[in-house]
C-alpha positions, 0 to 999 in steps of 0.5 A, spaced: 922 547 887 927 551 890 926 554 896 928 561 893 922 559 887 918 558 893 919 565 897 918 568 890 912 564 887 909 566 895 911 573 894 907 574 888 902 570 891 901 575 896 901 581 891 908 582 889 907 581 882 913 585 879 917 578 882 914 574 877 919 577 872 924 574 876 921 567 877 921 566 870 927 570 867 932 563 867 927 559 863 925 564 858 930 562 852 929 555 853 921 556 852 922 561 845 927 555 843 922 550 844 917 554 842 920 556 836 922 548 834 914 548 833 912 554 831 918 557 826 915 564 824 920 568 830 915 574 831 908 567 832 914 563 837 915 571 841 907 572 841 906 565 844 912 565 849 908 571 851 901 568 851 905 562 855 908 567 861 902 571 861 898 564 863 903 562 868 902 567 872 894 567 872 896 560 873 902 560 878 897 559 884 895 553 882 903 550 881 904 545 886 911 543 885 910 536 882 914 537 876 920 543 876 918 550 874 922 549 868 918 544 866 911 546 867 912 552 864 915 547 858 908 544 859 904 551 859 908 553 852 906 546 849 899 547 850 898 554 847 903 553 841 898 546 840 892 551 841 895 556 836 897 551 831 890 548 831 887 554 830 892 556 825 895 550 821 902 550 818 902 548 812 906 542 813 905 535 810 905 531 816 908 523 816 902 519 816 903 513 821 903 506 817 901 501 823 903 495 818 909 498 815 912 501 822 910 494 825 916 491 820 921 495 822 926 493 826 930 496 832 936 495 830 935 497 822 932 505 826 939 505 831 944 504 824 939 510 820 940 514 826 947 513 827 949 520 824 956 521 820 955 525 815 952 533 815 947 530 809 944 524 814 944 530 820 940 535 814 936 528 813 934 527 820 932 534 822 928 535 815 925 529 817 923 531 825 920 538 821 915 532 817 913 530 824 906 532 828 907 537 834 907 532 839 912 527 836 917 533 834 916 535 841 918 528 844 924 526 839 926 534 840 926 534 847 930 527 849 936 527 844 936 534 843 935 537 850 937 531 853 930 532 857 928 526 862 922 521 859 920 523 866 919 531 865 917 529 857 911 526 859 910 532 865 910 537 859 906 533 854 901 531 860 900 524 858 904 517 862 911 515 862 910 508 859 906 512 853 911 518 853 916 512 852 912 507 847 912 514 843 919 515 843 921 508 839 915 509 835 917 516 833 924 512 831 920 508 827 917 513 823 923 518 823 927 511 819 922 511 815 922 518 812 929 518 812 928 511 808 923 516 802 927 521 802 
């Protein structure tokens, strides 16, 4: 955390409310962007983005620097888009993971299928991450597509570094496998 954040996070803390807008204003394009990857409907992903701002700030007293602000805000946005799709599920069909199909693909066989040439395999690929659950559209999404740190992905999704990477090469595996059925 920055020591303008700090002063900021202080100053709202102690009665300023009108510099929460300030605190937050750089990260609120990024957050409707990653809202929207989740939950498609414009007019859903701005309600939520507001849902998520209004939770930080009652929250804001209980941040303690561990993760950047960017990311725990990230981390708040994920959990109310996730409450909102619990209470009000798309409907989407989700890939189901097949243990003993994912366990016969190779490292290698997901590496040459990922490697995208052509709009077709990039119009494939992003149908295919739209067939994920949240969570893994969240991971995949926020590694190759932000270029967020595996480190700050697990912040955000609160869960282990280790799992947050396992998670990773089995989203790999799964995406290969969609593509395959396409």
């Amino acid at each position: 955390m920055s020591k303008e954040e700090r002063r900021i996070i202080d100053r709202i803390l102690h009665g300023h409310d009108e510099d929460f807008r300030q605190l937050t204003l750089p990260y609120e394009k990024e957050q409707l962007r990653f809202i929207l990857r989740l939950e498609p409907n414009k007019q859903e992903a701005e309600e939520l983005k507001q849902d998520t701002l209004l939770k930080a700030f009652h929250r804001l007293k209980d941040y303690r620097g561990e993760a950047t602000l960017q990311t725990w805000l990230l981390g708040i946005a994920y959990r109310t888009v996730v409450s909102h799709l619990r209470k009000h599920p798309p409907r989407t069909v989700y890939f189901e993971d097949d243990e003993k199909l994912m366990a016969q693909v190779e490292e290698n066989d997901v590496d040459e299928s990922l490697n995208l040439y052509t709009e077709e395999q990039i119009d494939k690929l992003m149908k295919a991450i739209d067939m994920l659950p949240p969570q893994d559209r969240t991971v995949i999404t926020e590694f190759y597509l932000e270029d967020r740190p595996m480190k700050e992905i697990a912040q955000m999704l609160d869960i282990e570094y280790s799992t947050a990477v396992t998670r990773l090469h089995r989203i790999r595996k799964k995406l290969y496998l969609i593509i395959k059925k396409m």
